[in-house]
N, C-alpha and C positions, 0 to 999 in steps of 0.2 A: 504494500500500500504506500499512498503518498508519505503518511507519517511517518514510516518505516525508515523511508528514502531520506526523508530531507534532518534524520535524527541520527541515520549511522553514523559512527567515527569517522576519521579519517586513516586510513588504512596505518600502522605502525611504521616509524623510519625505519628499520633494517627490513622491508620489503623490498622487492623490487619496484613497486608503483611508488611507494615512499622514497628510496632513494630518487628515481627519476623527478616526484613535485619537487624533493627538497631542491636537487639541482636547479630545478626549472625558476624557483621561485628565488632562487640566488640571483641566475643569469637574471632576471627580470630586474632585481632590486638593482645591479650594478648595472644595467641598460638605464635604468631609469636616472640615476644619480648619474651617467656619461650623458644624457641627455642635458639635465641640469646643469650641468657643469657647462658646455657648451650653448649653452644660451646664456649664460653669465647666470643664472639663478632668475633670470625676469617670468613673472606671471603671466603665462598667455594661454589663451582657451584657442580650442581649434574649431570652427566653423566647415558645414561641408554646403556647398555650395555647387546648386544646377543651373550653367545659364542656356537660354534660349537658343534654340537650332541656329546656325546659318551667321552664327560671330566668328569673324577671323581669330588665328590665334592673339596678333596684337588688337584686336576690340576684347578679347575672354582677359588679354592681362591689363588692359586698361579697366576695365569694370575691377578688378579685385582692388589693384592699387589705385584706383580713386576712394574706396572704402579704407586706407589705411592698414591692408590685411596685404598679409607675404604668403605667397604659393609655398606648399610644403611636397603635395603631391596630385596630381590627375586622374582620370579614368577618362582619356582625350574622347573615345567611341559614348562614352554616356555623358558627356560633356561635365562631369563632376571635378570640382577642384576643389582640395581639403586646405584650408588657409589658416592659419594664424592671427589673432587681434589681440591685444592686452585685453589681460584676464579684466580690468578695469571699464575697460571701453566692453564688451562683452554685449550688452543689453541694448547699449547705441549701435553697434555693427550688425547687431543682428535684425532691427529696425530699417537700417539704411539697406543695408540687402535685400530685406524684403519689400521694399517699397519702390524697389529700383527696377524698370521695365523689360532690363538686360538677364533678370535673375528669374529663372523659375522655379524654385525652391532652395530654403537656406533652413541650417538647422544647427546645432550646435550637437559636436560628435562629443559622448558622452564615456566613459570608463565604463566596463564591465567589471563585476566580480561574483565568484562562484561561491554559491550559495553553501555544494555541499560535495563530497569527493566521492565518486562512485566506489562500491565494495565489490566491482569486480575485480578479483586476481588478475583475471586474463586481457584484461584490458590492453593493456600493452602490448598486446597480437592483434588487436584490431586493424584490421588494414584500413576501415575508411575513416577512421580520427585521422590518419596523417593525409589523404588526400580532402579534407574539411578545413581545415588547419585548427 
């Protein structure tokens, strides 16, 4: 049952599903703290942002950078651009974006976190986690 699920432990570290989080959840902390670091330590939220069919790519980076937001990354065929704004500015960028004729959708990309660790042993043979990411 659901209650079952979202109440199990998390599997013991000297497993092999336990060693693998533990590792996993290292890399993540030192990715995260190398990110930090590299941005000098400034507060920015990440905005994802759809603009309208038929913008060159210098009208797609004019629209971002007239918003005061820096491209981080694309998905150029679904016209999506994941951007950058001070965490500060946040509530105003996401205003002007949306209110801007060039944008068709704006959203603010938000963190995930796992609620609960699944108890399967065998998980770690699953072949479709690693093609899911």
């Amino acid at each position: 049952t659901l209650a079952k699920i979202i109440h199990t432990p998390p599997p013991p570290p000297g497993t092999r599903i336990g060693r693998h989080l533990t590792a996993l959840a290292a890399l993540l902390l030192l990715a995260v703290g190398l990110i930090s670091l590299a941005r000098g330590g400034t507060d920015t939220a990440a905005l994802s942002v759809k603009l309208v069919d038929g913008l060159s790519p210098a009208a797609q980076a004019s629209v971002i950078a007239r918003h005061g937001a820096a491209e981080q990354s694309a998905v150029a065929p679904l016209r999506i651009h994941v951007v950058e704004v001070p965490a500060a500015d946040l509530s105003r960028a996401l205003q002007a974006f949306g209110a801007d004729p060039q944008v068709e959708s704006v959203e603010a990309v938000k963190t995930r976190r796992a609620e609960w660790l699944p108890n399967d042993p065998q998980i770690g043979t699953q072949w479709a986690l690693e093609r899911i990411g």
